[in-house]
N, CA, C and O atoms as a Tripos MOL2 file, in Angstrom:
@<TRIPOS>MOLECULE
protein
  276   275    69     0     0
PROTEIN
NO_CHARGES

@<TRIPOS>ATOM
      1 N        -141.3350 -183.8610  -52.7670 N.3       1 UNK1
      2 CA       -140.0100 -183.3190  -52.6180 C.3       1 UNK1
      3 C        -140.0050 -181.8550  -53.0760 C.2       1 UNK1
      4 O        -140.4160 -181.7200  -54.2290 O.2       1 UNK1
      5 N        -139.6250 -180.6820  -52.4260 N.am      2 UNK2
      6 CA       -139.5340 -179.3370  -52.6010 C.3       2 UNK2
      7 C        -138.8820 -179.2280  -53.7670 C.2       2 UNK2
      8 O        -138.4180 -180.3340  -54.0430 O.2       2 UNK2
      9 N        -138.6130 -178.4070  -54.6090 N.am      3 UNK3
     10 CA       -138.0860 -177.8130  -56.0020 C.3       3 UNK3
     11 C        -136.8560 -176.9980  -55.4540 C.2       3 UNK3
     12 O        -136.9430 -176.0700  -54.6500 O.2       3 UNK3
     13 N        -135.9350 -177.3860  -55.8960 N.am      4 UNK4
     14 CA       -134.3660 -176.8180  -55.3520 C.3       4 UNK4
     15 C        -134.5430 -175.5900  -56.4660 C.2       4 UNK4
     16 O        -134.7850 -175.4520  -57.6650 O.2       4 UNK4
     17 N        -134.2200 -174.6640  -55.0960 N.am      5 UNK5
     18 CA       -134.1240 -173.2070  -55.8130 C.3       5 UNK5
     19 C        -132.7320 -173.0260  -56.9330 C.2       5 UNK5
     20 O        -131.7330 -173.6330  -56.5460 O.2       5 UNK5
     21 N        -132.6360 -172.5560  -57.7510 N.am      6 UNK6
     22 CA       -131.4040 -172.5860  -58.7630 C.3       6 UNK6
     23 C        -130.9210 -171.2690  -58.4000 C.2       6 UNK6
     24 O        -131.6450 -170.2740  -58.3530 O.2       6 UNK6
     25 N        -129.6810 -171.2850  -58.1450 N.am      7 UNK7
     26 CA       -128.4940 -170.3840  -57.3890 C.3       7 UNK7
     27 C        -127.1270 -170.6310  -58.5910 C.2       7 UNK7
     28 O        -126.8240 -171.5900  -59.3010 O.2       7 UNK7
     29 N        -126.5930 -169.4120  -58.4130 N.am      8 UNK8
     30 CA       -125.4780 -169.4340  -58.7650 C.3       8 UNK8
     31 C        -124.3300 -169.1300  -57.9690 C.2       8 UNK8
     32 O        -124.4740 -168.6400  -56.8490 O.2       8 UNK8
     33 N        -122.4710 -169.5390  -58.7600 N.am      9 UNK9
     34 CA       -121.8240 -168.9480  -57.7090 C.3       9 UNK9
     35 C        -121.1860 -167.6300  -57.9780 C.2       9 UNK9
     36 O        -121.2250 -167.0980  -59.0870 O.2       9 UNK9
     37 N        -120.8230 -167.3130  -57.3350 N.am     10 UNK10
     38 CA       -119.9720 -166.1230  -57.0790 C.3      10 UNK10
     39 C        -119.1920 -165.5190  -56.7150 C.2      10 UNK10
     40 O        -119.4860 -164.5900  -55.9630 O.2      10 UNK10
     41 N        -117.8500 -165.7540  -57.0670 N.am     11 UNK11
     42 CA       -116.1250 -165.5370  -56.2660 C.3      11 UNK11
     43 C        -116.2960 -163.5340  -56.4820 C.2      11 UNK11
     44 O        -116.9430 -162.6880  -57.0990 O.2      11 UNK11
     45 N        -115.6770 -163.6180  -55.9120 N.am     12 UNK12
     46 CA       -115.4210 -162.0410  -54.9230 C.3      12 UNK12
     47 C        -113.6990 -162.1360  -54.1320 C.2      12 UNK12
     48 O        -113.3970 -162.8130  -53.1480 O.2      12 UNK12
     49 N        -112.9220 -161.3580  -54.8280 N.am     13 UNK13
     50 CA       -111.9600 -160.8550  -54.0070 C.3      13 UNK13
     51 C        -112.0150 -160.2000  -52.6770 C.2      13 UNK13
     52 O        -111.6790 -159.0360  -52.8920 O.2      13 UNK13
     53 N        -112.3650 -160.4070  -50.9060 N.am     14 UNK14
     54 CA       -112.3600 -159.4680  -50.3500 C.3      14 UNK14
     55 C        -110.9410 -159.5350  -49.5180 C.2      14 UNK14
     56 O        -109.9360 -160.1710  -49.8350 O.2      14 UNK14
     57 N        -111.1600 -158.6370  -48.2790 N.am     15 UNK15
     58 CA       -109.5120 -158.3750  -47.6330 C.3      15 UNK15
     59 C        -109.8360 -158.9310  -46.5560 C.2      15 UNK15
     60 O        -110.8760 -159.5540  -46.3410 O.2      15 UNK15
     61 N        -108.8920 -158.7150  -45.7750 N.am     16 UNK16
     62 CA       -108.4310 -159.4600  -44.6780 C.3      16 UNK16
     63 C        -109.8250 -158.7180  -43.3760 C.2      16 UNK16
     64 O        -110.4840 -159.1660  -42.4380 O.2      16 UNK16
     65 N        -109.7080 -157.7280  -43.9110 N.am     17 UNK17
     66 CA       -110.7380 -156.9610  -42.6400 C.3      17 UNK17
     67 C        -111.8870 -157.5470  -42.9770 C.2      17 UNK17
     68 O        -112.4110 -158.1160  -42.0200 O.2      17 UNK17
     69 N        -112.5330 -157.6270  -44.0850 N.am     18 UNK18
     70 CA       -113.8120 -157.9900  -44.3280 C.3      18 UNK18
     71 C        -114.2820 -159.5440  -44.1830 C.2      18 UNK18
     72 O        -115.4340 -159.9720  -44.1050 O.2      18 UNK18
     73 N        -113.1940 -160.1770  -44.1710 N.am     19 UNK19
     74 CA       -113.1250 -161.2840  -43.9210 C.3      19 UNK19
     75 C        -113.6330 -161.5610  -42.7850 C.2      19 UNK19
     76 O        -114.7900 -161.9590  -42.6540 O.2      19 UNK19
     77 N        -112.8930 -161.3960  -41.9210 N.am     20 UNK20
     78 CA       -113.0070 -160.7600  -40.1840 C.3      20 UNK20
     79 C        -114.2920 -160.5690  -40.2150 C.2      20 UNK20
     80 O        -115.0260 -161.3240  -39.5780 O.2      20 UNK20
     81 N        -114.7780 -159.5730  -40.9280 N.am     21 UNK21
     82 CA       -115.9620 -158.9860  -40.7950 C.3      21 UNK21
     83 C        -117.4160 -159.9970  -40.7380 C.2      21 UNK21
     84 O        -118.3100 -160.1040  -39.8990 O.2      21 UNK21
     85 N        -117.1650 -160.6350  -42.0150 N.am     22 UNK22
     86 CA       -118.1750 -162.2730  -41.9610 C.3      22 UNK22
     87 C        -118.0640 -163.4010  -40.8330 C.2      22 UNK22
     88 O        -118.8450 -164.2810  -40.4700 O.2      22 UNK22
     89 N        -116.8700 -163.0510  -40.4530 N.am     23 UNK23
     90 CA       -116.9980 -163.9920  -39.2490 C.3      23 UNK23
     91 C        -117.4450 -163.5800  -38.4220 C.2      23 UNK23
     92 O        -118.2830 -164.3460  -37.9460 O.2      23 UNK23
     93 N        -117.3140 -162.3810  -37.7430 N.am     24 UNK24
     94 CA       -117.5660 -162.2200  -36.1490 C.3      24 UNK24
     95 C        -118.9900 -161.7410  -36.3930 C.2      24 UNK24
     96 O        -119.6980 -161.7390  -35.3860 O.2      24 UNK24
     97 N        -119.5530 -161.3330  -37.5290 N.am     25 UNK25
     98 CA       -120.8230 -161.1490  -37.6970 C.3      25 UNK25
     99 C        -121.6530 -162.4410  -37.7680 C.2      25 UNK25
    100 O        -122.8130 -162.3140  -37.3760 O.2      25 UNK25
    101 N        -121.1670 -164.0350  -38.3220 N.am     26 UNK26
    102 CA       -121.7540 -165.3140  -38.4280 C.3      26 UNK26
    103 C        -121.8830 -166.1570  -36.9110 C.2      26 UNK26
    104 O        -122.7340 -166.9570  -36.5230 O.2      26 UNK26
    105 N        -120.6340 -165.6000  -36.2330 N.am     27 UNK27
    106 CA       -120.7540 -165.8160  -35.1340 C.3      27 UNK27
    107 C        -122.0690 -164.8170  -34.4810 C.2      27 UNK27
    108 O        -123.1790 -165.2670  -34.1960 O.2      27 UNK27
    109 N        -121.8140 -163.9410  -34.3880 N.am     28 UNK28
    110 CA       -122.9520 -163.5370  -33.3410 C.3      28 UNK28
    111 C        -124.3620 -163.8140  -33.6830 C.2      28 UNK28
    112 O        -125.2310 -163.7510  -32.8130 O.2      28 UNK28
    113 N        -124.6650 -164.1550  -35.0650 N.am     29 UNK29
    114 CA       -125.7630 -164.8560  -35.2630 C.3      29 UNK29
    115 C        -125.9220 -165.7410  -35.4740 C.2      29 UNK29
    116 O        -126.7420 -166.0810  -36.3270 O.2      29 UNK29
    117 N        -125.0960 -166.6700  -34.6870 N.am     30 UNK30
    118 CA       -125.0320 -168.0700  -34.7110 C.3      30 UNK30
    119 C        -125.4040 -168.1310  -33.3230 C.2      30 UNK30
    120 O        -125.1790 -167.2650  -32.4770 O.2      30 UNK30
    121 N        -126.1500 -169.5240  -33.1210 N.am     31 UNK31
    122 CA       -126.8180 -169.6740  -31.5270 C.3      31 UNK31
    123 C        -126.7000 -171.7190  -31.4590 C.2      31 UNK31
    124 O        -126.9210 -172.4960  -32.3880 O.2      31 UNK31
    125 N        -126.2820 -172.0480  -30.0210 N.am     32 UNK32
    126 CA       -125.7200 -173.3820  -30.2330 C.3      32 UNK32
    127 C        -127.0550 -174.3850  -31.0930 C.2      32 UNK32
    128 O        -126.8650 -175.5010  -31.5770 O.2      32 UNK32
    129 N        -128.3390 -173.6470  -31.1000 N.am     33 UNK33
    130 CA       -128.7930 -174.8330  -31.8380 C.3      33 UNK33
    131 C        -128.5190 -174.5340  -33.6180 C.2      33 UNK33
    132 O        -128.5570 -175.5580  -34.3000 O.2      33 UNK33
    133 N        -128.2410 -173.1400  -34.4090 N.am     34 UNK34
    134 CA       -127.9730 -172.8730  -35.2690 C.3      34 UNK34
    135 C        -126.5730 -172.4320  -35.7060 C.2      34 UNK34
    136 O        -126.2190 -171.3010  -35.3710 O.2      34 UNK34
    137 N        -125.7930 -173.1480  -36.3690 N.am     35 UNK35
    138 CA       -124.4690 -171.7910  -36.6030 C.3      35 UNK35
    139 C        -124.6340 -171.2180  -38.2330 C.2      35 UNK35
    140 O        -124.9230 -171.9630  -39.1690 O.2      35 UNK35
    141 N        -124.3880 -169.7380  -38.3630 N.am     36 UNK36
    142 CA       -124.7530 -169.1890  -39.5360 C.3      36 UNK36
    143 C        -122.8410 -169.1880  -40.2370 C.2      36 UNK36
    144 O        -121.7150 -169.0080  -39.7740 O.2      36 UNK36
    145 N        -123.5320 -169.5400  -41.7010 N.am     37 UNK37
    146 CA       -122.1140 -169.5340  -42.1560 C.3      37 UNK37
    147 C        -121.8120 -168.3140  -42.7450 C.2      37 UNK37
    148 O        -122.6560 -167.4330  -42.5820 O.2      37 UNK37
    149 N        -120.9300 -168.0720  -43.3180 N.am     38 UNK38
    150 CA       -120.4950 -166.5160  -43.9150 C.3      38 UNK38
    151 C        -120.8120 -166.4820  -45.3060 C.2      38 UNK38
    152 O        -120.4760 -165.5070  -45.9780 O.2      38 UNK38
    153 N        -121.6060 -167.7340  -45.9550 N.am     39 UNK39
    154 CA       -122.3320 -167.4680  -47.3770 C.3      39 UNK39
    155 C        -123.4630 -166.7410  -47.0310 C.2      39 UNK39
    156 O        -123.6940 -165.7270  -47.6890 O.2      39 UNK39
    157 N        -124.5590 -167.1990  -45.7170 N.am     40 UNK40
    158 CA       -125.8880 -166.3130  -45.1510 C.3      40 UNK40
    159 C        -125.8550 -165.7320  -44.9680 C.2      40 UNK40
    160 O        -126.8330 -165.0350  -45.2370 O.2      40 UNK40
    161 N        -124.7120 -165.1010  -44.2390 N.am     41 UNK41
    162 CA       -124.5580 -163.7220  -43.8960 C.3      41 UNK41
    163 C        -124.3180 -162.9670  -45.0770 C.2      41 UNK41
    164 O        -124.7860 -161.8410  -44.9040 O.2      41 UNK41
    165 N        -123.7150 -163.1010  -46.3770 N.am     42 UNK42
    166 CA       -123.3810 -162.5190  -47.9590 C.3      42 UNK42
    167 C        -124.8210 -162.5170  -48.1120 C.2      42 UNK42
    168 O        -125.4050 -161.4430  -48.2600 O.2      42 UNK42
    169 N        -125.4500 -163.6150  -48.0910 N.am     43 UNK43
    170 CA       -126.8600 -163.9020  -48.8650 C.3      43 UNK43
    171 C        -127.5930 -162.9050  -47.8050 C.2      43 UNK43
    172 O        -128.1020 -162.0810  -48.5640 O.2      43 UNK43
    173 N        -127.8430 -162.6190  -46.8310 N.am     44 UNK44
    174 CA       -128.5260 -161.4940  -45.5850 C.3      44 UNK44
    175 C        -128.1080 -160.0980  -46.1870 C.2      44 UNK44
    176 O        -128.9960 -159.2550  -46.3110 O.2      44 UNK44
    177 N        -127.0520 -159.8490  -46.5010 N.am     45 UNK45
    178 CA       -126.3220 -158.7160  -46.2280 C.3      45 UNK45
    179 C        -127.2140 -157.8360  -47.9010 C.2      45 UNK45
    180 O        -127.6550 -156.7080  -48.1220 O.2      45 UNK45
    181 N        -127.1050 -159.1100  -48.7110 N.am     46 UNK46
    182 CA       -127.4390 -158.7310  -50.1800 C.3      46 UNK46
    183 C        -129.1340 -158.5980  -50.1030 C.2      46 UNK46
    184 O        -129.4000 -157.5530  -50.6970 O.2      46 UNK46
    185 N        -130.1930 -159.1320  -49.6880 N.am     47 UNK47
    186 CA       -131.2610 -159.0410  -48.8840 C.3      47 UNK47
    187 C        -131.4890 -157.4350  -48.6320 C.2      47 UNK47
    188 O        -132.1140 -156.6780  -49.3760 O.2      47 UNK47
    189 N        -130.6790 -157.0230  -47.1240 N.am     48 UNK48
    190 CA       -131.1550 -156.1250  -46.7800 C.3      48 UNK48
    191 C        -130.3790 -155.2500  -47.6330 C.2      48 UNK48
    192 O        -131.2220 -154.3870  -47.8780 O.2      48 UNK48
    193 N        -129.4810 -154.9520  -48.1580 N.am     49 UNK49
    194 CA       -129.1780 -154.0560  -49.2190 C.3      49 UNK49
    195 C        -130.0360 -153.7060  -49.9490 C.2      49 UNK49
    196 O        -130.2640 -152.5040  -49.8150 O.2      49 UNK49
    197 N        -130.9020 -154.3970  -50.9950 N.am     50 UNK50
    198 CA       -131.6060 -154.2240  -51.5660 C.3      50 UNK50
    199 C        -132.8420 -153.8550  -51.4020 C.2      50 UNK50
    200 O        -133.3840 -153.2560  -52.3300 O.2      50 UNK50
    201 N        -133.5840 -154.1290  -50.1710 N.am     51 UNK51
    202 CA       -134.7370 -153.5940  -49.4130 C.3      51 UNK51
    203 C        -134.6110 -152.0250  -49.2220 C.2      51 UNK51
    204 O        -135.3680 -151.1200  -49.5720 O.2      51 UNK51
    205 N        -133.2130 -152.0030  -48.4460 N.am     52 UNK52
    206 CA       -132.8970 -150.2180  -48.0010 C.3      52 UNK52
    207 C        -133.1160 -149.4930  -48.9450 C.2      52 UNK52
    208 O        -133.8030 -148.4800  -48.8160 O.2      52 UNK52
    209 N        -132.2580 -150.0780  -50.7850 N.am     53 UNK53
    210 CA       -132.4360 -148.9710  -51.8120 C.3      53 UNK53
    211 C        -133.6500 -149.0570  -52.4320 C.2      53 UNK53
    212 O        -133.8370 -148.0780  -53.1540 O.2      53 UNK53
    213 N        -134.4650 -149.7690  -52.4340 N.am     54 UNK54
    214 CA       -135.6560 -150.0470  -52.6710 C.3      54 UNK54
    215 C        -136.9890 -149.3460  -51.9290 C.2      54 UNK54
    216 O        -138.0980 -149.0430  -52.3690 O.2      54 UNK54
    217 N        -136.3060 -149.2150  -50.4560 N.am     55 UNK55
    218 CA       -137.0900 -147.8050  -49.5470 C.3      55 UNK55
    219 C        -136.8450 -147.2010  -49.1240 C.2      55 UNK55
    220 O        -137.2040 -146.6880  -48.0640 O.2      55 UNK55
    221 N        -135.5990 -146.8990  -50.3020 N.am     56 UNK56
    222 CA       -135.4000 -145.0320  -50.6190 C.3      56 UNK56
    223 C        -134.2910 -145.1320  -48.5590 C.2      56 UNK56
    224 O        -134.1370 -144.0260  -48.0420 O.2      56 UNK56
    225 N        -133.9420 -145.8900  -48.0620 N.am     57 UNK57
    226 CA       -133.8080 -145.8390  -46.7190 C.3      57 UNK57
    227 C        -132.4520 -146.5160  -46.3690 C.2      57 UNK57
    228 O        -132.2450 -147.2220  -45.3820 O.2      57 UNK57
    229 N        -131.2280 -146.0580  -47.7100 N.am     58 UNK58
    230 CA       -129.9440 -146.5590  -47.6990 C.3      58 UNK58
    231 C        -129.2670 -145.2060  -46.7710 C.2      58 UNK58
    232 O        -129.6020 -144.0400  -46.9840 O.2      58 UNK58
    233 N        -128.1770 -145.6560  -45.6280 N.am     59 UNK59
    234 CA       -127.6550 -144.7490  -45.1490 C.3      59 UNK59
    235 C        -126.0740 -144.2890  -46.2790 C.2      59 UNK59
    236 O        -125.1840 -145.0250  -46.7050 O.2      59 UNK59
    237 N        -126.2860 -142.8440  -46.4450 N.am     60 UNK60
    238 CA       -125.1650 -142.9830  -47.4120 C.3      60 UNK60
    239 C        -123.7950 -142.9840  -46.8860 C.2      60 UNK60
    240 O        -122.7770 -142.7850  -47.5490 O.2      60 UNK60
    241 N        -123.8730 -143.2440  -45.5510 N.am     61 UNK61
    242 CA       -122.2490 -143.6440  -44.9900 C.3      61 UNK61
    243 C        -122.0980 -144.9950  -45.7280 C.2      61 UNK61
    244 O        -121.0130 -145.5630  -45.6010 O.2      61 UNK61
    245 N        -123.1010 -145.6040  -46.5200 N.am     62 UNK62
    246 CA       -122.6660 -147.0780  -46.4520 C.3      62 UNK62
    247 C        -121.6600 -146.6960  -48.3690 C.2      62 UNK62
    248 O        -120.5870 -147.1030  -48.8150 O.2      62 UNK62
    249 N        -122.6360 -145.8550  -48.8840 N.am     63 UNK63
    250 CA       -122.2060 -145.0680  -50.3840 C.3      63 UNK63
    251 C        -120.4340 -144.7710  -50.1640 C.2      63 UNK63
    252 O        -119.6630 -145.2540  -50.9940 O.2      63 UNK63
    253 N        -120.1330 -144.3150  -49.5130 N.am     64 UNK64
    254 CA       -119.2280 -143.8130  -49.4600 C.3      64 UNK64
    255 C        -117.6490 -144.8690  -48.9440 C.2      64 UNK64
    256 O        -116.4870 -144.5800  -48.6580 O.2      64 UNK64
    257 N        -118.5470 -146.3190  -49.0580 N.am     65 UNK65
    258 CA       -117.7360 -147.2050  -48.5800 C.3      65 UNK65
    259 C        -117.6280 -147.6580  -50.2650 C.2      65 UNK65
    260 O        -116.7970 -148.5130  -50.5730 O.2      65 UNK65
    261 N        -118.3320 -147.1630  -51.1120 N.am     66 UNK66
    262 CA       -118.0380 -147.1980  -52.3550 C.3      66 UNK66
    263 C        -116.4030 -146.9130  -52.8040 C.2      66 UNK66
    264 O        -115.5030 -147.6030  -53.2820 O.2      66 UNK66
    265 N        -116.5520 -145.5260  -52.3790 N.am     67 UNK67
    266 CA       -115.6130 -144.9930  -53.3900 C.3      67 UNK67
    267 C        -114.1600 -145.3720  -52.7200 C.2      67 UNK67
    268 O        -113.1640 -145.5320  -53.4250 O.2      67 UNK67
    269 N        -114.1360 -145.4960  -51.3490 N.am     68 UNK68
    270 CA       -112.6420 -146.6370  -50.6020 C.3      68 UNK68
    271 C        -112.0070 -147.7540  -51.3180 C.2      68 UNK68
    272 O        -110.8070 -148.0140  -51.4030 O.2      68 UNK68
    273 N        -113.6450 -148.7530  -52.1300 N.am     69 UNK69
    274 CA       -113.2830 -149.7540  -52.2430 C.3      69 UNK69
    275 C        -112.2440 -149.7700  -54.0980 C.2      69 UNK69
    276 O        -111.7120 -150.8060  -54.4980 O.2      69 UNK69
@<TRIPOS>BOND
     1     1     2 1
     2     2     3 1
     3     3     4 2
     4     3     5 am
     5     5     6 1
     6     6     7 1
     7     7     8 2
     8     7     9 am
     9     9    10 1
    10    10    11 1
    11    11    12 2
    12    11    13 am
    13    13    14 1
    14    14    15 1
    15    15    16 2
    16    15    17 am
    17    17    18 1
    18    18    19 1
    19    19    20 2
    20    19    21 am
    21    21    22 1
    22    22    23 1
    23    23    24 2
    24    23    25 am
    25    25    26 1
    26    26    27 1
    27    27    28 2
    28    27    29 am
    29    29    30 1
    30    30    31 1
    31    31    32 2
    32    31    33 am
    33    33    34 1
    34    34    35 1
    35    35    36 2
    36    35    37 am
    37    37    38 1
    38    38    39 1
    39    39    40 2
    40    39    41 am
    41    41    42 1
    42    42    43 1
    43    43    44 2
    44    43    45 am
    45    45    46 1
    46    46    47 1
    47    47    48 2
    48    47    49 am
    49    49    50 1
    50    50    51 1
    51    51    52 2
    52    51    53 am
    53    53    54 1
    54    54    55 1
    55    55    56 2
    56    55    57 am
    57    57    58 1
    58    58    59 1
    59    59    60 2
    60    59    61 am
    61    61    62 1
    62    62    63 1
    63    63    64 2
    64    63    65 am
    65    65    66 1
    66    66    67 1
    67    67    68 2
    68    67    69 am
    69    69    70 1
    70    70    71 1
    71    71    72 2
    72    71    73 am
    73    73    74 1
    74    74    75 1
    75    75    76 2
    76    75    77 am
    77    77    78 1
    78    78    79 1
    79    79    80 2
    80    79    81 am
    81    81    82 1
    82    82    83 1
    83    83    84 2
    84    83    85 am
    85    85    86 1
    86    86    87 1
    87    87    88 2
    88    87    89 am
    89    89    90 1
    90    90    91 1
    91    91    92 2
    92    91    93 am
    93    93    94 1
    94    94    95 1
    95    95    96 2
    96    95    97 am
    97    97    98 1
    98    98    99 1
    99    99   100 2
   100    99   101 am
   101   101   102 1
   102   102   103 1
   103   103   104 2
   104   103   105 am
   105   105   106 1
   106   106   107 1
   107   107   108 2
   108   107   109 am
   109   109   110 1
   110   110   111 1
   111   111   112 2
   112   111   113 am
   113   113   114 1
   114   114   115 1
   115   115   116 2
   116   115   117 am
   117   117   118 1
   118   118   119 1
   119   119   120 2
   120   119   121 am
   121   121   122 1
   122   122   123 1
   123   123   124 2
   124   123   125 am
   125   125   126 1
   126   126   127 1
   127   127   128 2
   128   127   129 am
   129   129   130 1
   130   130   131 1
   131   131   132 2
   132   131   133 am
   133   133   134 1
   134   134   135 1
   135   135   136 2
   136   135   137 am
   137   137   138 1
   138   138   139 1
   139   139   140 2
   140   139   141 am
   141   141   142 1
   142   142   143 1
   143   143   144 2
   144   143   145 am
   145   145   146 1
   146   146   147 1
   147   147   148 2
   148   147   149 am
   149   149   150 1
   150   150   151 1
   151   151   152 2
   152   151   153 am
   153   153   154 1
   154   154   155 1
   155   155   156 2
   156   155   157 am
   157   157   158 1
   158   158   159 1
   159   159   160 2
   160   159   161 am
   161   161   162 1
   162   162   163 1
   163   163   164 2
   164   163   165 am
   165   165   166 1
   166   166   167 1
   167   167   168 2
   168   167   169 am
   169   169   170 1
   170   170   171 1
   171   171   172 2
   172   171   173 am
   173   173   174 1
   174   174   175 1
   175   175   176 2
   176   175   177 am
   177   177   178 1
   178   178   179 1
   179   179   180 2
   180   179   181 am
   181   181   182 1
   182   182   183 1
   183   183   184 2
   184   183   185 am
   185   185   186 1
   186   186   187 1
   187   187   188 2
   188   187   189 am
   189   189   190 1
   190   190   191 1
   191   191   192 2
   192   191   193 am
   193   193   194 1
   194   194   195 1
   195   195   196 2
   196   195   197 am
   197   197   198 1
   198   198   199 1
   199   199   200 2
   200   199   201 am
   201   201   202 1
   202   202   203 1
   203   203   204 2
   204   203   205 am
   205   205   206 1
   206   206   207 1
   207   207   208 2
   208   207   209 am
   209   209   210 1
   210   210   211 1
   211   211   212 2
   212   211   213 am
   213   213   214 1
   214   214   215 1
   215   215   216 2
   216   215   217 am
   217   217   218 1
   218   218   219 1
   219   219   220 2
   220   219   221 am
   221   221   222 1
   222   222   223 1
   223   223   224 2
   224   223   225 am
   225   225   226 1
   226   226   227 1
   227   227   228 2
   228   227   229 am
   229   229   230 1
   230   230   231 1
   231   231   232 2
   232   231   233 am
   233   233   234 1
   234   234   235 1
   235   235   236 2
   236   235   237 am
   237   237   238 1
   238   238   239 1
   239   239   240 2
   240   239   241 am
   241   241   242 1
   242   242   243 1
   243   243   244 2
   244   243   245 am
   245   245   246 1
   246   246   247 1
   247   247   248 2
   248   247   249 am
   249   249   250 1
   250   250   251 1
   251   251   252 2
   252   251   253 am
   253   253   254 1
   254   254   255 1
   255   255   256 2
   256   255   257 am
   257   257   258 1
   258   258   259 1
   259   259   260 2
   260   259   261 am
   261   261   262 1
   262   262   263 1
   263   263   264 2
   264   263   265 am
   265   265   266 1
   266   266   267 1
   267   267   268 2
   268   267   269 am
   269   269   270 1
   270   270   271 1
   271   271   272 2
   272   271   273 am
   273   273   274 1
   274   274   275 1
   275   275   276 2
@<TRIPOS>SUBSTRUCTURE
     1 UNK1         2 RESIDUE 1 A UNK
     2 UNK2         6 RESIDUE 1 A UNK
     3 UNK3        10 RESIDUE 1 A UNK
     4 UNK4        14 RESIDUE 1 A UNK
     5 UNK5        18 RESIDUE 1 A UNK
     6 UNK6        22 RESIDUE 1 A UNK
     7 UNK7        26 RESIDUE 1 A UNK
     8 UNK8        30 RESIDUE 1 A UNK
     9 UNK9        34 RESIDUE 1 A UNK
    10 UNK10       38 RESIDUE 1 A UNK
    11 UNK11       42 RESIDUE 1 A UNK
    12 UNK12       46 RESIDUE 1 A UNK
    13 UNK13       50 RESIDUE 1 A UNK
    14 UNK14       54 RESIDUE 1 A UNK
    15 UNK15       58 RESIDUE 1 A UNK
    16 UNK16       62 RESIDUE 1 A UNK
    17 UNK17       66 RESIDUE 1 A UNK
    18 UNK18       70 RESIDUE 1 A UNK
    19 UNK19       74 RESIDUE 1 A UNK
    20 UNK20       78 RESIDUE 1 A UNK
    21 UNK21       82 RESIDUE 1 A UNK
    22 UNK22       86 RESIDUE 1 A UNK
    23 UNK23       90 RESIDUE 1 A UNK
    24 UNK24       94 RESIDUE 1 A UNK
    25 UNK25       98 RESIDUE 1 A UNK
    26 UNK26      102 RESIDUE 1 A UNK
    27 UNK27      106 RESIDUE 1 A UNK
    28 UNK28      110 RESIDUE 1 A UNK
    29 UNK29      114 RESIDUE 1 A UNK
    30 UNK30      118 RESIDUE 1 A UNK
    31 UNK31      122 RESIDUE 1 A UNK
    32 UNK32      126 RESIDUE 1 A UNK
    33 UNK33      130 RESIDUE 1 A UNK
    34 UNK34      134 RESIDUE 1 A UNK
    35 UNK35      138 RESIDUE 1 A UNK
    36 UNK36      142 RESIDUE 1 A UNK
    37 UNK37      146 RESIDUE 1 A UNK
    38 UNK38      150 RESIDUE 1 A UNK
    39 UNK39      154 RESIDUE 1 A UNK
    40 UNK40      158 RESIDUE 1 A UNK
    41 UNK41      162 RESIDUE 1 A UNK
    42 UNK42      166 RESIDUE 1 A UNK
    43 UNK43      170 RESIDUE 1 A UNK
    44 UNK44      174 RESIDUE 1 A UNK
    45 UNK45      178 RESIDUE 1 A UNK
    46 UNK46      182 RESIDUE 1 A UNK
    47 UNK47      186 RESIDUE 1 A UNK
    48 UNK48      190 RESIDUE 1 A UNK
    49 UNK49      194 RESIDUE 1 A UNK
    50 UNK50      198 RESIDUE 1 A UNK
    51 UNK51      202 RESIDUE 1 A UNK
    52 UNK52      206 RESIDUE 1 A UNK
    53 UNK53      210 RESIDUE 1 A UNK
    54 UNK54      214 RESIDUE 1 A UNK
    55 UNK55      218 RESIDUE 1 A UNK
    56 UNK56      222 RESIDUE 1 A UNK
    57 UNK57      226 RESIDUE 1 A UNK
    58 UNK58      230 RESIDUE 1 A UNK
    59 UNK59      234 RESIDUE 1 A UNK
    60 UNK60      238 RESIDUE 1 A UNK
    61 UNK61      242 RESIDUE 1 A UNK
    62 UNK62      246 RESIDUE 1 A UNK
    63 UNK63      250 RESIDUE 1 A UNK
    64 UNK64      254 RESIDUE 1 A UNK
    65 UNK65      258 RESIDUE 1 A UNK
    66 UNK66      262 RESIDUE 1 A UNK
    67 UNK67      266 RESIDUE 1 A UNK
    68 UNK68      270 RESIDUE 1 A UNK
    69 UNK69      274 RESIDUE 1 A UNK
């Protein structure tokens, strides 16, 4: 039997747009034999975040969605 990875949770206030945003993004990477939920897509999103600043290869339009929020 595989070793269950240990995860935690994590509540997050977001808005109505971003909301939106996890969906139509779970949808399009969802395919009828897979549907992706909007935790994978959080768990994807946090992934490649961290890769980009890690190779130096973050676009800083994304920085600047900082200081909006």
């Amino acid at each position: 039997m595989a070793k269950r990875e240990k995860s935690k949770r994590l509540q997050v206030v977001i808005t109505e747009e971003q909301d939106s945003l996890l969906t139509k993004t779970a949808y399009q990477l969802s395919n009828p034999e897979r549907l992706v939920s909007k935790s994978e897509v959080v768990r994807l999103g946090i992934a490649m975040l961290n890769r980009a600043v890690e190779q130096g290869e973050l676009d800083p339009e994304i920085l600047r969605a900082l200081d909006e929020a």
